[in-house]
C-alpha positions as CSV (number, residue, x, y, z in Angstrom):
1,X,9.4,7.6,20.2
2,X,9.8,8.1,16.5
3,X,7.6,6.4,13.6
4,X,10.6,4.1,12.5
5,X,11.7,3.0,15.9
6,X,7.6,1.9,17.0
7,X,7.8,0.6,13.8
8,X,10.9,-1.5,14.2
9,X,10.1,-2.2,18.2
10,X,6.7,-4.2,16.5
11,X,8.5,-6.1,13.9
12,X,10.5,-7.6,16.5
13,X,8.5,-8.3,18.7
14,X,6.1,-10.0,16.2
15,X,9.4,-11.8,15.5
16,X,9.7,-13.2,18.9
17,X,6.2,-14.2,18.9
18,X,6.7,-16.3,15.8
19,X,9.8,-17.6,17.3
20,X,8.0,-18.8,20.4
21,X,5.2,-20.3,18.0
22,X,7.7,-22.6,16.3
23,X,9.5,-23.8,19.6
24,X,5.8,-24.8,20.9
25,X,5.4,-26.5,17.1
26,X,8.6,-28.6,17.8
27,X,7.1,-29.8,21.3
28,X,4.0,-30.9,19.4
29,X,5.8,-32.5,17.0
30,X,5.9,-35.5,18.5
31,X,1.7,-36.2,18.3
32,X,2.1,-35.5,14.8
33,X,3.9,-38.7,13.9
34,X,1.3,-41.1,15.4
35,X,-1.0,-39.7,12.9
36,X,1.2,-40.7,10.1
37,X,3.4,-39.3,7.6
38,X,1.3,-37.8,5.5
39,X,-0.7,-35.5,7.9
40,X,2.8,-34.4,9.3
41,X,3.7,-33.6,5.4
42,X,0.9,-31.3,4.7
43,X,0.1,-29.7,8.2
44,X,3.9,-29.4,8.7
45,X,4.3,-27.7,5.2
46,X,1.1,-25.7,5.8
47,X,2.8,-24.2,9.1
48,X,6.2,-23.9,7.8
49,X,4.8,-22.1,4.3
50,X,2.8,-19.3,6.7
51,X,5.3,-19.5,9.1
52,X,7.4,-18.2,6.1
53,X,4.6,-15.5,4.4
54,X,4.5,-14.0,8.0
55,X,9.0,-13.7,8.1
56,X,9.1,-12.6,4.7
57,X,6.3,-9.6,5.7
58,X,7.9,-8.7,9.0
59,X,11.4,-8.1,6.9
60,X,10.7,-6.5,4.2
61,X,7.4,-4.4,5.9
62,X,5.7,-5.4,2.6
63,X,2.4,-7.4,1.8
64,X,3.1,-10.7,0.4
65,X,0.4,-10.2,-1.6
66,X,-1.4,-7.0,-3.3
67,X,-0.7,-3.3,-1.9
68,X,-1.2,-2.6,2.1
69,X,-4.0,-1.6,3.0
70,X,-5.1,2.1,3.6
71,X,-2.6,3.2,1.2
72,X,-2.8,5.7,-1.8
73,X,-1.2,4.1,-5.0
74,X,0.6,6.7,-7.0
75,X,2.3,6.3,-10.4
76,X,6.2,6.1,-10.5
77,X,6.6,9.8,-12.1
78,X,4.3,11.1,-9.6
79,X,5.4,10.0,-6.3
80,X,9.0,12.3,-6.5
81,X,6.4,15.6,-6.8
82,X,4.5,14.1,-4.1
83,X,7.6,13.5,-1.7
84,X,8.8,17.0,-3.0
85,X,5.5,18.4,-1.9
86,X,5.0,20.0,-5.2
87,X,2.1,18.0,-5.7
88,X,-0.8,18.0,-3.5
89,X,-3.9,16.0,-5.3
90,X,-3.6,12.9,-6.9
91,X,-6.0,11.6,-9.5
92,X,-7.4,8.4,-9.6
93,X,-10.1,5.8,-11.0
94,X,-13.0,5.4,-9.2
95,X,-12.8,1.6,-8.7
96,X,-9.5,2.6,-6.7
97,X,-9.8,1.8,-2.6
98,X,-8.7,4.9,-1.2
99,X,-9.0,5.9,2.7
100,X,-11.2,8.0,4.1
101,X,-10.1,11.9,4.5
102,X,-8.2,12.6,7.6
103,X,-6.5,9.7,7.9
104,X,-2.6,8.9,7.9
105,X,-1.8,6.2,5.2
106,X,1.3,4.6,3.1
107,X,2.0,6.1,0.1
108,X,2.8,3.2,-2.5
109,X,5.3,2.7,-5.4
110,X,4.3,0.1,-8.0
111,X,1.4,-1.4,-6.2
112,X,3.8,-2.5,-3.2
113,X,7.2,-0.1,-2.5
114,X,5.8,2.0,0.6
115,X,7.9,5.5,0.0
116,X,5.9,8.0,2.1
117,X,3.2,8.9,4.6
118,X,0.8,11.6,3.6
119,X,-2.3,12.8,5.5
120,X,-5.5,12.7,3.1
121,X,-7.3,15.6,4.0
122,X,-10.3,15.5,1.4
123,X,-11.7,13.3,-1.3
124,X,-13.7,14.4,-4.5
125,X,-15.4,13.2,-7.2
126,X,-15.7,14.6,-11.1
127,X,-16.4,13.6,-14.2
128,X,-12.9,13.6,-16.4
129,X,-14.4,16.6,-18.9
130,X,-15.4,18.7,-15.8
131,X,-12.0,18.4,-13.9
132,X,-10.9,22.1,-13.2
133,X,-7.3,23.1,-14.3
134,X,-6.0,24.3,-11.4
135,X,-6.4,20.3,-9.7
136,X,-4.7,19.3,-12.7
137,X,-1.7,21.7,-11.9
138,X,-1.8,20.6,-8.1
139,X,-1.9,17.1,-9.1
140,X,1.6,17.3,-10.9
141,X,0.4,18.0,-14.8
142,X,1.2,21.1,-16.9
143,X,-2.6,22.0,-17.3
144,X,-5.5,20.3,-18.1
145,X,-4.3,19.6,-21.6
146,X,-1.5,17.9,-20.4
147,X,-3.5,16.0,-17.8
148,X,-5.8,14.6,-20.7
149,X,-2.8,13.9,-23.1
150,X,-1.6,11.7,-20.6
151,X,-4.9,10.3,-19.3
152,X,-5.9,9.5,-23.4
153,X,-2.7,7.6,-23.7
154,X,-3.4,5.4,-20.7
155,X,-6.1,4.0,-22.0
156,X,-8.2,6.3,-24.4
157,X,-10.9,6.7,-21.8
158,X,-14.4,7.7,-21.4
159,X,-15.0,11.7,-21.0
160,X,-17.8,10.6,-18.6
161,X,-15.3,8.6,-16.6
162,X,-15.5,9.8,-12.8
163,X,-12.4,10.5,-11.5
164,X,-11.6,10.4,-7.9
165,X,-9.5,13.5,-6.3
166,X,-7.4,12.8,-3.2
167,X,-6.0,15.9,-1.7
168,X,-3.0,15.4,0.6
169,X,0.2,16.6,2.3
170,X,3.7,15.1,2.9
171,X,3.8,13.6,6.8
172,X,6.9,12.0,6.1
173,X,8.5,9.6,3.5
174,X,11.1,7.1,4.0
């Protein structure tokens, strides 16, 4: 069974389950209004509100909130190298949650767009004066001129900024 169709398979099913919850919520719905109308306004709106975060996640296979979890962020002109294969490392900050090597995880668009699944196969840390040219090159740059051209622009940052290194390959991408 393919990655899309267990994928799918869940999402439904997850669907049903919410479907189910909300018939039971209508067969409670009665107790509610001997409390008053005010507890059914707020814990009905409560339910109906996460009721609706948790169908709005289930279509879309998004977060409602923030990037998923275990996945790599890259930036918009990286991620067609990455999903070309042509580039192998990605460079981060530090203060970046990345997953640990040898796990399969999301590659993300724009803090949220899944696009692609890469396998992270090792993760290194340097200092941004001491990063060698050829991970700039495999991370998508011309050379290590280029690399700090762009990483200047971004911010002007610190030469004794550490960089994180997250070497991967291409599983599959959507």
């Amino acid at each position: 069974m393919s990655f899309r169709t267990r994928e799918r398979l869940t999402r439904y099913a997850l669907l049903f389950l919410v479907s189910v919850a909300l018939v039971a919520g209508f067969w409670f719905h009665g107790t509610f209004y001997a409390l008053g109308l005010v507890p059914l306004l707020l814990v009905g709106g409560l339910l109906t509100f996460l009721v609706l975060l948790a169908l709005l996640q289930l279509a879309t296979g998004r977060p409602v909130l923030g990037r998923p979890r275990g996945s790599l962020p890259l930036p918009r002109e990286a991620v067609g190298r990455a999903l070309a294969g042509t580039q192998t490392v990605a460079i981060v900050s530090l203060g970046v949650r990345i997953p640990p090597a040898g796990s399969l995880t999301t590659v993300v668009l724009d803090r949220d767009r899944p696009v692609g699944r890469v396998r992270i196969e090792d993760i290194r840390r340097c200092l941004a004066e001491d990063l060698a040219e050829s991970d700039a090159v495999a991370a998508g740059y011309k050379g290590l001129e280029d690399f700090r051209a762009v990483w200047s622009r971004e911010g002007g940052r610190d030469v004794e900024e550490i960089l994180v290194l997250v070497d991967f390959h291409l599983e599959a991408h959507r």
